[in-house]
N, C-alpha and C positions, 0 to 999 in steps of 0.2 A: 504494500500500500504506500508504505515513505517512497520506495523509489519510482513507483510510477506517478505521484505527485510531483517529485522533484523533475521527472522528465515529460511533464507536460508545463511544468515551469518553464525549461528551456526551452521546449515546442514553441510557447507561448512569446519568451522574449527573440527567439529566432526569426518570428515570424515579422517582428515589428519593422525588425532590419532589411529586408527584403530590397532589391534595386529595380528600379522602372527603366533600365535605359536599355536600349538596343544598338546594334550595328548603323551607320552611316556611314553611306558612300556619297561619295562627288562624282556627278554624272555629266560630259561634255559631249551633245552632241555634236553631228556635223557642219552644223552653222554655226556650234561654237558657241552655244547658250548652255550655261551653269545649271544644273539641276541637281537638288540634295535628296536622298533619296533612302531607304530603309532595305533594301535590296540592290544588290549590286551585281546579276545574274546578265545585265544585259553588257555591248562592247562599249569602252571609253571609262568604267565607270572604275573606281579606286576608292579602299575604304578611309576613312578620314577617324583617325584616332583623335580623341574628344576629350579635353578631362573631366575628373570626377565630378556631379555637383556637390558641393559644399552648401548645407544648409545652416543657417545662424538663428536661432530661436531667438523670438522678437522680445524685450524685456518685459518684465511683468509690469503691468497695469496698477498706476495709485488709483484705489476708489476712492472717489470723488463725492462730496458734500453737492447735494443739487441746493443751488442758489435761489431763492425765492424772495425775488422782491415789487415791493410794493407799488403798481405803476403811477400812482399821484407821489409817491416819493422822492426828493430831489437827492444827489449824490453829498453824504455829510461832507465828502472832501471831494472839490472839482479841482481840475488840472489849471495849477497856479499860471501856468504861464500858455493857457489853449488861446489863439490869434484870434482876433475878432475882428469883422471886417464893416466897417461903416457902409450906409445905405446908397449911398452916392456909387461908391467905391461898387459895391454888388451888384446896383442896379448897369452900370459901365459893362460888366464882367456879362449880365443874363445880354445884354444889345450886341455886345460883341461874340456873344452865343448863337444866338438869332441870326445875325449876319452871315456868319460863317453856316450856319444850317443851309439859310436859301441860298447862299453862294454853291453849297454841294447839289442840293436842290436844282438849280439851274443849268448845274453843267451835267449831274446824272439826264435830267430833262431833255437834253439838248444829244447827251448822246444813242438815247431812248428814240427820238425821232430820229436820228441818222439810222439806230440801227435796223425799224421798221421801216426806213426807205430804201435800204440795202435789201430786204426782206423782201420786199414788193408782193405781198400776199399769200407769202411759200412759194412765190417761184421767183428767186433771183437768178439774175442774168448765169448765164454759166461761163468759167471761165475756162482757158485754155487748157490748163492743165489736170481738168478734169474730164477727161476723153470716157473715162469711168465710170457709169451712170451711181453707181454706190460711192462713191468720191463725193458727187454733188448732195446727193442722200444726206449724207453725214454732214456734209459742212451746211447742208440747209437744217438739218438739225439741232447743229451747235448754236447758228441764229437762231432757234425759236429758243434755244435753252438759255440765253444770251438777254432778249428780249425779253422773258420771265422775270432772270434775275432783275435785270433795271428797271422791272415796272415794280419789283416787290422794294427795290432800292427805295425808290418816287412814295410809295406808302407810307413804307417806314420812315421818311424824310419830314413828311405831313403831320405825321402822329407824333412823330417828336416835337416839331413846330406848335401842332394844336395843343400841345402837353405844357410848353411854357407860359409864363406868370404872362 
């Protein structure tokens, strides 16, 4: 009875130590693209010695006191020296906010209408180099994807605009 307790004890801690890693190879085909790979049965491929992982247990955890405080409560100690900034001063800071929005504003706008005039209602002009009808495919899809973006751009522009004082 002691020793087959004692040798399911070691069963037991054997088992904890166990390794997850396998073989890898580096696999180069003939156009000369890298492939890593778990098997190395096919030609080009060479197995790639790995070192061990190294696991570092994460430090123990201080429990923590949860803080509960009173939301009409003011802080009994504020930060002696936190910068305050006069109303003049801020209201300068939200105009020069503002400006800068519609200035992004304007020139996303601006390139939102160039790129739906490129677009020309899904069928822009084609160009030379696309003798490949999946060539134009793609690059007319990149414009619609393109034209998303900058309409979602112009939204978000507004909302933030509508969102100031």
């Amino acid at each position: 009875m002691k020793h087959s307790l004692i040798a399911l004890m070691l069963l037991a801690s054997a088992c904890g130590q166990s390794w997850a890693q396998s073989e890898v190879f580096l696999c180069i085909d003939e156009n000369g693209k890298r492939e890593y790979k778990n098997t190395g049965a096919t030609k080009g491929c060479k197995k790639v010695d790995l070192p061990g992982i190294t696991m570092i247990p994460a430090p123990p955890s201080v429990a923590r006191k949860p803080v509960v405080q009173n939301a009409s409560a003011k802080p009994s100690n504020p930060a002696p020296d936190f910068p305050k900034v006069d109303g003049e001063t801020q209201k300068t800071r939200d105009n020069d906010r503002r400006q800068i929005l519609l200035d992004e504003m304007k020139s996303e706008e601006q390139k939102l209408a160039n790129l739906r005039k490129e677009y020309n209602n899904g069928e822009p002009e084609r160009r030379g180099d696309e003798r490949n009808y999946a060539k134009y495919q793609e690059r007319v899809a990149a414009m619609k994807d393109d034209i998303t973006r900058a309409e979602k751009n112009v939204e978000a522009l507004r909302r933030e605009i509508a969102n100031l004082k």
